[in-house]
C-alpha positions as CSV (number, residue, x, y, z in Angstrom):
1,X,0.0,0.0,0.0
2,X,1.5,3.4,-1.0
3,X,1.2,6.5,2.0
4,X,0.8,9.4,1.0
5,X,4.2,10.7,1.6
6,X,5.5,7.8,-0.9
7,X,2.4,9.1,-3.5
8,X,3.2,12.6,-2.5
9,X,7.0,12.2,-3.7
10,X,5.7,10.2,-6.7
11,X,3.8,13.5,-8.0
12,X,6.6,15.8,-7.3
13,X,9.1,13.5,-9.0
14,X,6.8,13.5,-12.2
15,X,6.1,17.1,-11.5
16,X,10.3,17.5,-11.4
17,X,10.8,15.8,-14.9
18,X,8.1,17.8,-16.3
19,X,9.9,21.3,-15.3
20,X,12.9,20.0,-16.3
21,X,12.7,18.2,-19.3
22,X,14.2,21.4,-21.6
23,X,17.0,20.7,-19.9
24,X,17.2,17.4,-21.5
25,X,16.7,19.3,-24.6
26,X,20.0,18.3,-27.0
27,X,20.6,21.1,-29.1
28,X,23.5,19.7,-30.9
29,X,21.1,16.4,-31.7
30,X,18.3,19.3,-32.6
31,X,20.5,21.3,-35.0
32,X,21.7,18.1,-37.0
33,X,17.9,16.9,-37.0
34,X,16.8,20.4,-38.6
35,X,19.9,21.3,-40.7
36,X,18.0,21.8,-43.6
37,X,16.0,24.6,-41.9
38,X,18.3,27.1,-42.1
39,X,16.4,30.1,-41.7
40,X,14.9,28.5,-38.4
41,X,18.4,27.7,-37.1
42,X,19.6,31.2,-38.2
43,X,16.2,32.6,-35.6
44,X,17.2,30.1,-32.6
45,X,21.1,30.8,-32.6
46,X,20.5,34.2,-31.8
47,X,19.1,33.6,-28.7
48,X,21.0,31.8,-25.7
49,X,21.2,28.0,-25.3
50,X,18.2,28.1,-22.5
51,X,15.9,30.0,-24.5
52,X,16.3,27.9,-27.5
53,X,15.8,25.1,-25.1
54,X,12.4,26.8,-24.3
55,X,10.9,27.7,-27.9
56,X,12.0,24.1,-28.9
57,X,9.8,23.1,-26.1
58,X,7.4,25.1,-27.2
59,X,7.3,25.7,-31.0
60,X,9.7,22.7,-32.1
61,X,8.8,22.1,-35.6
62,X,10.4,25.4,-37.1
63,X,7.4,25.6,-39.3
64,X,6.5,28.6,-41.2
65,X,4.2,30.1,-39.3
66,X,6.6,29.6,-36.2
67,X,9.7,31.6,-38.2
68,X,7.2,34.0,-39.1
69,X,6.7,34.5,-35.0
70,X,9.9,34.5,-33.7
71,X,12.0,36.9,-36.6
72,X,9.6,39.1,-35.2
73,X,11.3,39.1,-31.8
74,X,14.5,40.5,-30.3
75,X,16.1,39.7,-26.7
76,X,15.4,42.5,-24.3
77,X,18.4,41.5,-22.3
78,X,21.0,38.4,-22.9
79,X,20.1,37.2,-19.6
80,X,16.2,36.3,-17.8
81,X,15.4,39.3,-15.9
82,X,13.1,39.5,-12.7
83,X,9.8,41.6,-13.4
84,X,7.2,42.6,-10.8
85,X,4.6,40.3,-10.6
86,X,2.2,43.0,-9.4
87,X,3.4,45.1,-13.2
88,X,2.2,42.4,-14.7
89,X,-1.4,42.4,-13.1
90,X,-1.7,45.1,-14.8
91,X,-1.0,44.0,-18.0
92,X,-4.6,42.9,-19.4
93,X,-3.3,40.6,-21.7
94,X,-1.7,38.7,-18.6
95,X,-5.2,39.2,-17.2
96,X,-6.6,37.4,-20.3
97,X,-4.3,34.4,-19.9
98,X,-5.1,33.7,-16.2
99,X,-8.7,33.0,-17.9
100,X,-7.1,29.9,-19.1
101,X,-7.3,28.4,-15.4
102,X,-9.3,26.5,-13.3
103,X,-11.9,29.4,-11.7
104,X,-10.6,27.4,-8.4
105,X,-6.8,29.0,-8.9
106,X,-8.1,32.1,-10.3
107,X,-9.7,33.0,-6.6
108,X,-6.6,32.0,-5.0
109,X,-5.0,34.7,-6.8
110,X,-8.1,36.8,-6.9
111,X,-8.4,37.0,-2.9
112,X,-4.3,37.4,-2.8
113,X,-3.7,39.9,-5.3
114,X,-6.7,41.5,-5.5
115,X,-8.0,40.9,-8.8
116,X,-11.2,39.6,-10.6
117,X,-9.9,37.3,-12.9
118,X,-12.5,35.1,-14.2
119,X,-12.2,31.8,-16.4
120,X,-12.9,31.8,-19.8
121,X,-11.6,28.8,-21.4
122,X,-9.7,26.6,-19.6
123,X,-6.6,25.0,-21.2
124,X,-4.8,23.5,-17.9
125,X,-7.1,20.9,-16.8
126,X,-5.3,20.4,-13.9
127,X,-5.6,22.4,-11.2
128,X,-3.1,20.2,-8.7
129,X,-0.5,20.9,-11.4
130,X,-0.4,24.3,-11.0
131,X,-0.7,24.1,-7.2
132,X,2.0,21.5,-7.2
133,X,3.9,23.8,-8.8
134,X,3.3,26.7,-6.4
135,X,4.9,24.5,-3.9
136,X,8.5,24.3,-5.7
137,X,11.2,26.7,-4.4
138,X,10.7,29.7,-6.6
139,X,14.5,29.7,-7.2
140,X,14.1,26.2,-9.3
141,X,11.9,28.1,-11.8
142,X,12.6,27.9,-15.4
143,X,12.4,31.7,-16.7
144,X,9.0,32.4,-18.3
145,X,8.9,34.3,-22.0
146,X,7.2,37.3,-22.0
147,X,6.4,38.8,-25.6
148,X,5.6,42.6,-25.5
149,X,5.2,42.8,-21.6
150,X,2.8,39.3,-21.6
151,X,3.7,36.1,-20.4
152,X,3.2,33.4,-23.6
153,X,5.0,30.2,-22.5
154,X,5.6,29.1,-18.9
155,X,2.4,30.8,-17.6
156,X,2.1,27.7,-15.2
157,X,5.3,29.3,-13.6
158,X,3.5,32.6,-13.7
159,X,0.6,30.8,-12.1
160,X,2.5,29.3,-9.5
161,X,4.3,32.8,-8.8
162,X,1.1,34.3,-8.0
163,X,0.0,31.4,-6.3
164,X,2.8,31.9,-4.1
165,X,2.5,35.7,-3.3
166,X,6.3,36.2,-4.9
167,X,7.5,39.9,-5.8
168,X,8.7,39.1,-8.8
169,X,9.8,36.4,-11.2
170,X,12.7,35.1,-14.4
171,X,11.5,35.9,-17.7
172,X,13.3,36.5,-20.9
173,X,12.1,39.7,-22.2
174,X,11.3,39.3,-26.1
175,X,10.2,42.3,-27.7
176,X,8.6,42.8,-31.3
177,X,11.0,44.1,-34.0
């Protein structure tokens, strides 16, 4: 019979491998797999080793429509930089993707921060993921992206911030060209 510490330590070890499975990202592998993209290549060598690790996560495939997104986008910084969680409240486009929670985590967040986020279409099905998350030691985070001042990929990280009550979290800082 599992206890719940043993199940407990289960989910966090899954939850672990998840968060850090763009650190298992081979980039050498990835750039011999894709050497005929060139123009894709070109767009992730620009930006440093973790955030090609990220958008390879994210947008992979180095489609069209994904080179078309990213030449759009310069690096702020050269480095993730801490922003103010409380700046990007009031950001409504960061507003807009908290409506892609569980209405459950959205009045955590709500009655801590003050805001009257609502759902709107919910993409994470799972609210224990995010509150899972929350738990972790904010300095394990993975830097977030933020594109134009709104949070696009790791908003479970931005979630979990929130969740938290943190001052401020990583990002990498893209901004449009």
């Amino acid at each position: 019979m599992r206890t719940a510490s043993t199940w407990f330590e289960a989910k966090l070890d899954r939850v672990l491998a998840e968060a850090d499975k763009m650190s298992a990202i081979d980039l050498q592998k990835y750039y011999q797999q894709h050497a005929n993209n060139k123009e894709w290549l070109q767009i992730l060598s620009k930006f440093p080793e973790d955030l090609q690790r990220e958008i390879i996560d994210e947008r992979g495939e180095g489609n069209a429509e994904e080179i078309a997104d990213l030449k759009r986008y310069t690096l702020k910084r050269n480095a993730p930089t801490n922003v103010n969680l409380r700046d990007l409240l009031k950001n409504k486009d960061n507003l807009e993707t908290l409506g892609r929670v569980p209405q459950e985590i959205l009045n955590i967040i709500n009655q801590k921060w003050g805001t009257n986020a609502k759902t709107v279409k919910v993409y994470e099905q799972n609210p224990n993921r995010l509150l899972e998350y929350a738990k972790m030691d904010p300095a394990t985070a993975k830097p977030s992206v933020m594109f134009d001042g709104e949070i696009g990929w790791g908003v479970g990280r931005f979630v979990a911030a929130l969740i938290r009550g943190d001052k401020t979290m990583p990002v990498w800082d893209l901004r449009a060209n």
